[in-house]
KOLKOL-570093 format. One record per residue: residue number from 1; residue in three letters; chain; x, y, z of N, C-alpha, C, CB in turn. Coordinates in steps of 0.02 Angstrom, whole numbers. Glycine has a CB too. Example, Ala and Ser with C-alpha at 12.3 -4.5 7.8 and 13.67 -1.06 7.14 Angstrom:
2
TORMAR,1,ALA,A,660,-284,390,615,-225,390,660,-165,390,565,-224,452;
TORMAR,2,SER,A,642,-112,354,684,-53,357,645,2,394,704,-30,286;
//
This chain:
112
TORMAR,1,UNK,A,-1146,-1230,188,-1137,-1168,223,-1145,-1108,176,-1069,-1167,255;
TORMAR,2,UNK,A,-1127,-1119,122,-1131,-1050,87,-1186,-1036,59,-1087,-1039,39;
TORMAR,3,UNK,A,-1248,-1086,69,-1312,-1052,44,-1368,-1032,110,-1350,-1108,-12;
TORMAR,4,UNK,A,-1306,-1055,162,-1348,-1009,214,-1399,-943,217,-1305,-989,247;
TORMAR,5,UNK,A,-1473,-963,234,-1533,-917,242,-1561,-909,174,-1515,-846,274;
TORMAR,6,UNK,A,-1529,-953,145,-1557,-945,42,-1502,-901,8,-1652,-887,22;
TORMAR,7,UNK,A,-1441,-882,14,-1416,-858,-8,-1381,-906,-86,-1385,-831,45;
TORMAR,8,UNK,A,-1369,-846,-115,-1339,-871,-191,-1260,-923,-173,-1313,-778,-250;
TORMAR,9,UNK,A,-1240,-981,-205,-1176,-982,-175,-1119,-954,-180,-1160,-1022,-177;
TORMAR,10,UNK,A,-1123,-882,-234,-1084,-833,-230,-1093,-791,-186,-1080,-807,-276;
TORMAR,11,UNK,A,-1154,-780,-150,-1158,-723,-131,-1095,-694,-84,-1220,-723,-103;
TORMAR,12,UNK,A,-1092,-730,-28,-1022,-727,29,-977,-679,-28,-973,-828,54;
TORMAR,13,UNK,A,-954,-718,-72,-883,-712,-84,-903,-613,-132,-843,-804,-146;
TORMAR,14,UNK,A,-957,-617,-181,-967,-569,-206,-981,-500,-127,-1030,-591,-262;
TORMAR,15,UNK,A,-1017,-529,-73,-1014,-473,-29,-949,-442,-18,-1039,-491,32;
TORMAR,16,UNK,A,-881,-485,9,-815,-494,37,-786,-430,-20,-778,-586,32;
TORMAR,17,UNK,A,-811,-454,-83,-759,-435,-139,-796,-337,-147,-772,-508,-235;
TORMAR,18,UNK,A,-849,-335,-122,-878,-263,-115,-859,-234,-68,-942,-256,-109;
TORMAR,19,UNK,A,-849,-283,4,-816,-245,50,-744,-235,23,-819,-278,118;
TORMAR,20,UNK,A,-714,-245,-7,-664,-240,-21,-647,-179,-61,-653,-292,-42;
TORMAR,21,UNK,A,-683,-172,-81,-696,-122,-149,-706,-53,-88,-788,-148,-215;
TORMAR,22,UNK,A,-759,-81,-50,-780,9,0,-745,3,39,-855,34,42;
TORMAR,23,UNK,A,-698,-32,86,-647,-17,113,-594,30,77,-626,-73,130;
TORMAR,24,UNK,A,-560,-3,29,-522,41,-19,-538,98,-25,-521,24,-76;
TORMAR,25,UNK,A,-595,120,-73,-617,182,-86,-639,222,-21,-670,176,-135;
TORMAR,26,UNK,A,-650,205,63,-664,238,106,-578,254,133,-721,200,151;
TORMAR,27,UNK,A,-529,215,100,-467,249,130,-441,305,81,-408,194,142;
TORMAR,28,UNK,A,-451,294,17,-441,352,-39,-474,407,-5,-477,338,-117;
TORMAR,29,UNK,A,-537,408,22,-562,465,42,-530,491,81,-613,465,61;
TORMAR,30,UNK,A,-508,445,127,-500,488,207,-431,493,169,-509,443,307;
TORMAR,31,UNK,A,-396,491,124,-317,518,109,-347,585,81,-258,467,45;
TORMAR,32,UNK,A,-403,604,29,-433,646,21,-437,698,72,-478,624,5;
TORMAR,33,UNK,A,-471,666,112,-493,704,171,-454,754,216,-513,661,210;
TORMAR,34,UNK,A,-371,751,210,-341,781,205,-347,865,228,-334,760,158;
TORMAR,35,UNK,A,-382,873,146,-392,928,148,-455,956,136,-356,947,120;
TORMAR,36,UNK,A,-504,909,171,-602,923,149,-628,839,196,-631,915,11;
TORMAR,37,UNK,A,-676,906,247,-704,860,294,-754,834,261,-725,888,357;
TORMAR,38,UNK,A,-771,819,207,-839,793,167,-805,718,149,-866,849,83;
TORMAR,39,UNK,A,-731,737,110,-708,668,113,-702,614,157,-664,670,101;
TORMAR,40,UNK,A,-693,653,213,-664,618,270,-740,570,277,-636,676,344;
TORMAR,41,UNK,A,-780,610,292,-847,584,307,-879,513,269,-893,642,290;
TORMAR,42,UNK,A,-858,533,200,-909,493,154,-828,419,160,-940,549,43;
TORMAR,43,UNK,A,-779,452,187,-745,383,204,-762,342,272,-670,397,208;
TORMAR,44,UNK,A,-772,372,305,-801,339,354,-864,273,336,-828,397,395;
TORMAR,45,UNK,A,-904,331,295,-953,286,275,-957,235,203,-1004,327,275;
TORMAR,46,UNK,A,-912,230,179,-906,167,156,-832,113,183,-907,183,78;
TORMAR,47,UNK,A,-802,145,247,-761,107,270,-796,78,327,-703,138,282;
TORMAR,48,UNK,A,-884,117,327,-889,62,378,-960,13,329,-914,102,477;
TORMAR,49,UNK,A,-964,36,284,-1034,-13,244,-976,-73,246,-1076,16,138;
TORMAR,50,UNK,A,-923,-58,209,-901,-117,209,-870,-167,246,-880,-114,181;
TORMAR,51,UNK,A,-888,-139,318,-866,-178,363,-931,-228,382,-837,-134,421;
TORMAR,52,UNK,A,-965,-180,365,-1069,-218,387,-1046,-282,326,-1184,-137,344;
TORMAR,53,UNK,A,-1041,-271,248,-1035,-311,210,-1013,-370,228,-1009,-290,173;
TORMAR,54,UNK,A,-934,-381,263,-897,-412,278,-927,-442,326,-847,-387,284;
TORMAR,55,UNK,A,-939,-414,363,-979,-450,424,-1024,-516,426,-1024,-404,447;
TORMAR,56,UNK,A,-1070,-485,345,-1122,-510,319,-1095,-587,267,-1157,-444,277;
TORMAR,57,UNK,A,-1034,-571,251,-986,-619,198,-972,-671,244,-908,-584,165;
TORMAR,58,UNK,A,-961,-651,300,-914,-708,349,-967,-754,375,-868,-671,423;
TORMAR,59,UNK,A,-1025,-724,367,-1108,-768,404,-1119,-807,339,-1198,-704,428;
TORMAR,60,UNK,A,-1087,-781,273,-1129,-855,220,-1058,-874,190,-1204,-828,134;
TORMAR,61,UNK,A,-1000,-871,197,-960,-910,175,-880,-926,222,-956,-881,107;
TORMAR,62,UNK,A,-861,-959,192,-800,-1011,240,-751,-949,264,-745,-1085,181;
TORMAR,63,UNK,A,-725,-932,318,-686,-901,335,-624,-906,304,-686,-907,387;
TORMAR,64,UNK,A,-613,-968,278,-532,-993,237,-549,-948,149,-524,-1124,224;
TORMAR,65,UNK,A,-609,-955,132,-618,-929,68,-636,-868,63,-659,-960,35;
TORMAR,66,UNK,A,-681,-842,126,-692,-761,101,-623,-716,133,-778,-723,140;
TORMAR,67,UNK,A,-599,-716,179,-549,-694,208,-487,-678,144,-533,-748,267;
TORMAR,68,UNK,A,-461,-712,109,-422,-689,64,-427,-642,-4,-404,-736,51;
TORMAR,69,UNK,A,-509,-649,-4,-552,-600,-48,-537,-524,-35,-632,-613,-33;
TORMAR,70,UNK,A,-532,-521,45,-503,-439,76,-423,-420,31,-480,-446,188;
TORMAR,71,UNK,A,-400,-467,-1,-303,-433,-25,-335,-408,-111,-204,-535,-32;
TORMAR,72,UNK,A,-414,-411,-114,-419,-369,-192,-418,-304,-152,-502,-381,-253;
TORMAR,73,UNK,A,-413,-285,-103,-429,-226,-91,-355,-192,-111,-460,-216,-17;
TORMAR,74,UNK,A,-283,-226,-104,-226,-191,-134,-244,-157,-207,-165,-246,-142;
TORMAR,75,UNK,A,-276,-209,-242,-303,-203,-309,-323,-149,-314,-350,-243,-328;
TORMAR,76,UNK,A,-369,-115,-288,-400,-71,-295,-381,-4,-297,-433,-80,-265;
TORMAR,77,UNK,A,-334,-30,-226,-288,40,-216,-248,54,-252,-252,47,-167;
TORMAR,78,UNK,A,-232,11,-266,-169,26,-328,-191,50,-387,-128,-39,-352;
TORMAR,79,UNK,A,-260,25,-398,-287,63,-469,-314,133,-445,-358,15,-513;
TORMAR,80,UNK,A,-322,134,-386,-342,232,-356,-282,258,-361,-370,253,-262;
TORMAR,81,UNK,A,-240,233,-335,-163,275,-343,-127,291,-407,-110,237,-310;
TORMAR,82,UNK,A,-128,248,-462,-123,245,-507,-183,307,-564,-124,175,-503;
TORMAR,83,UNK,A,-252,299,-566,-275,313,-602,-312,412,-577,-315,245,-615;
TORMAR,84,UNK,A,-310,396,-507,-348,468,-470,-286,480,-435,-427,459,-410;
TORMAR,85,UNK,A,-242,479,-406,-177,498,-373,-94,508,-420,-171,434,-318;
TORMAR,86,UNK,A,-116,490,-471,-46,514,-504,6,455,-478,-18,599,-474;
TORMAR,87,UNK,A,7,410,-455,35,370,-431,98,320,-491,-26,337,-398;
TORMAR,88,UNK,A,164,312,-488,177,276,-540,167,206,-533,236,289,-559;
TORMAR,89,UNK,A,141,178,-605,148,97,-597,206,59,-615,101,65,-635;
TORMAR,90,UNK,A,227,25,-564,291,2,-574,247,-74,-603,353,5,-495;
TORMAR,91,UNK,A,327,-100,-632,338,-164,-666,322,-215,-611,414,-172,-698;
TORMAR,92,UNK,A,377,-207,-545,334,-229,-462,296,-225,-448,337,-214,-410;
TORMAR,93,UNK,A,254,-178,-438,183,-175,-429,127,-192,-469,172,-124,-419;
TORMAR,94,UNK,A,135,-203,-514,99,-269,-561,98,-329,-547,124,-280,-621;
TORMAR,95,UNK,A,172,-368,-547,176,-410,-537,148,-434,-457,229,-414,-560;
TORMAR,96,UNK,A,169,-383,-420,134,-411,-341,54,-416,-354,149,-346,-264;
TORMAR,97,UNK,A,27,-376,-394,-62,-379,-394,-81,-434,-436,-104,-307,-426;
TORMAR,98,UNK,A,-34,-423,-478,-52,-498,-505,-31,-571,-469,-20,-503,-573;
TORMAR,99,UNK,A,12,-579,-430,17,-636,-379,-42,-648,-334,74,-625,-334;
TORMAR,100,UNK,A,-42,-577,-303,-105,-591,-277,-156,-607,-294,-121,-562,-256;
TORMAR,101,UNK,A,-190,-599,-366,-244,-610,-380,-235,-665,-404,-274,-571,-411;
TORMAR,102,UNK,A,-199,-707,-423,-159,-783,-419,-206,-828,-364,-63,-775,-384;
TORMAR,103,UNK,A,-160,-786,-314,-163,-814,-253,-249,-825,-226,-118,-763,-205;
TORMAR,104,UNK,A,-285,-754,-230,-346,-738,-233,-378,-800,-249,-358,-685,-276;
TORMAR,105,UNK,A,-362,-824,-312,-407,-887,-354,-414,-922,-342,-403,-913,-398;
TORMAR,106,UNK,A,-336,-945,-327,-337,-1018,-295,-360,-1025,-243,-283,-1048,-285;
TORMAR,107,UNK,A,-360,-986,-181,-406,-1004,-113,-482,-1005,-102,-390,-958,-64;
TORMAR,108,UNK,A,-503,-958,-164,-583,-955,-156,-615,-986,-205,-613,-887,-155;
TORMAR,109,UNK,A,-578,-1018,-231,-611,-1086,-279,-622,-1157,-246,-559,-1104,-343;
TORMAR,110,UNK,A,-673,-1178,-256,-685,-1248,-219,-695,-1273,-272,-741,-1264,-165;
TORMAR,111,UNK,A,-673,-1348,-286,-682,-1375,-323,-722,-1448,-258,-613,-1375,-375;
TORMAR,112,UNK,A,-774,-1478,-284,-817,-1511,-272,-787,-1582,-285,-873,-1489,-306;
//
């Protein structure tokens, strides 16, 4: 299944992990957006590429493996909040991103 149409057998999971990435950064915007309709906009449009992405992830890989690929998107946010939002990093909030990305591993690894 995952080299469905010739695809790489990463590919799925590397699409999932981009949507993940432009979901995130299309919600930073629209928190942006706030106060500038440009943000708002350019969130729209990578909150919805990465929905096309996802779309595209779920057609070449296992629903059980790409589906958990969507919780890097905390990841992300947390490094927007943190690094462009002034956000503090707690000792908790490490540790939860790091569970998750724990967690992350173990489900989208197949071992053969």
């Amino acid at each position: 299944m995952e080299t469905m149409n010739g695809a790489g057998r990463h590919t799925g999971k590397g699409l999932m992990l981009l949507s993940a990435f432009l979901t995130a950064t299309g919600q930073l915007f629209w928190k942006w957006g706030l106060d500038s309709w440009a943000y708002l906009g350019l969130g729209f449009v990578c909150y919805g590429l990465g929905a096309l992405l996802m779309i595209r992830a779920f057609a070449l890989e296992k629903l059980s493996v790409a589906y958990p690929l969507l919780c890097t998107g905390y990841m992300f946010a947390l490094g927007y909040g943190h690094f462009l939002l002034g956000e503090t990093l707690t000792l908790s909030k490490i540790a939860a991103v790091l569970l998750l990305g724990i967690g992350v591993t173990l489900t989208s690894v197949e071992r053969k």
